[in-house]
N, C-alpha and C positions, 0 to 999 in steps of 0.2 A: 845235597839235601838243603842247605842253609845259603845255596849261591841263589838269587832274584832272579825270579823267569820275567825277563823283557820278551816283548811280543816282537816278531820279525817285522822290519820296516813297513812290510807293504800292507798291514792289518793293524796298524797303529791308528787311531784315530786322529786325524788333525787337529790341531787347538780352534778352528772354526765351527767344526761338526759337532755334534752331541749324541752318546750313545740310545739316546731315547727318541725313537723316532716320533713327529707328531702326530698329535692325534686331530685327525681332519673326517671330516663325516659326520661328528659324534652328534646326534637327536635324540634328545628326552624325549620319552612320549607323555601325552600331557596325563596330570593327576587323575582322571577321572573321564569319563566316553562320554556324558550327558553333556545335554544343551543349555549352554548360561549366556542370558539375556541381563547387561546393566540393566540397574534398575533407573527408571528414569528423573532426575532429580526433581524434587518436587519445591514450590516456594517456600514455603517456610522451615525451619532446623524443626528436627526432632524433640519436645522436652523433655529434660531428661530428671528423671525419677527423682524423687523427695528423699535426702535419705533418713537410713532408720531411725528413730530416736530410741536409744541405747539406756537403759536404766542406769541411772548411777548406784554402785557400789555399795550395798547398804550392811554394816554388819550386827549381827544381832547380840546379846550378849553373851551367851553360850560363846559363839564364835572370837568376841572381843578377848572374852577371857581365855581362850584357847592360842590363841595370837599372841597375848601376853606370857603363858606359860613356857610355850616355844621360845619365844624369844629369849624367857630367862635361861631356859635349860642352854640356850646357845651360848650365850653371856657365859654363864657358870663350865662348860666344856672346855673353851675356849681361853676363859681366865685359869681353869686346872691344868690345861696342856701349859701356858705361859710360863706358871709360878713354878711348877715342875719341872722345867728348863732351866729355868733362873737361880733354883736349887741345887740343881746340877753342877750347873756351872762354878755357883759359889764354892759348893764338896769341892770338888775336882781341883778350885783354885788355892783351898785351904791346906789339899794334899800334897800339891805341888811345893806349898809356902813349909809344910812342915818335911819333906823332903828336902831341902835347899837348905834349911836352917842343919839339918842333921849333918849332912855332908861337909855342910860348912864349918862346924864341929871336928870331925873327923879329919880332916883335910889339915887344919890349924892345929890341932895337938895329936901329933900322931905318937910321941914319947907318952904321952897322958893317960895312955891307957889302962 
């Protein structure tokens, strides 16, 4: 079950040959049956289009002040997510600090008790 089937000598492929024979004949037929005539080129280039003039950007002040509120409410998220971390952090390092000191206690006068 687990011994490799080797191919018998004579159905081996040479290291010249390749199992994919090629492919000779092959003809696309073309995209489309209708009849296309270049166009003939003519002297002068094509002009080419003006382009658009695009309005600039005007905001109003409903929308000014709308922009600004957004903006704070991001401001103010994003400062609450911060301080809220930093908070954390500190708890967490106060905990460890009154941990350490306890032990350290405990450790050094063990008769003290």
């Amino acid at each position: 079950m687990f011994t490799p089937k080797i191919p018998p000598p004579d159905t081996a492929p040479t290291p010249g040959t390749s199992l994919v024979p090629p492919l000779t004949g092959l003809v696309h037929p073309p995209a489309c049956t209708c009849e296309h005539t270049p166009a003939a080129p003519t002297g002068s280039a094509p002009v080419p289009a003006a382009p658009t003039v695009r309005p600039a950007v005007q905001l109003t002040p409903g929308a000014l002040v709308v922009a600004a509120a957004g903006g704070t409410a991001v401001v103010l998220v994003i400062g609450t997510v911060l301080v809220s971390m930093l908070l954390a952090t500190a708890i967490t390092a106060a905990s460890v600090a009154i941990c350490a000191v306890v032990l350290r206690s405990l450790l050094n006068r063990p008769n003290n008790r």
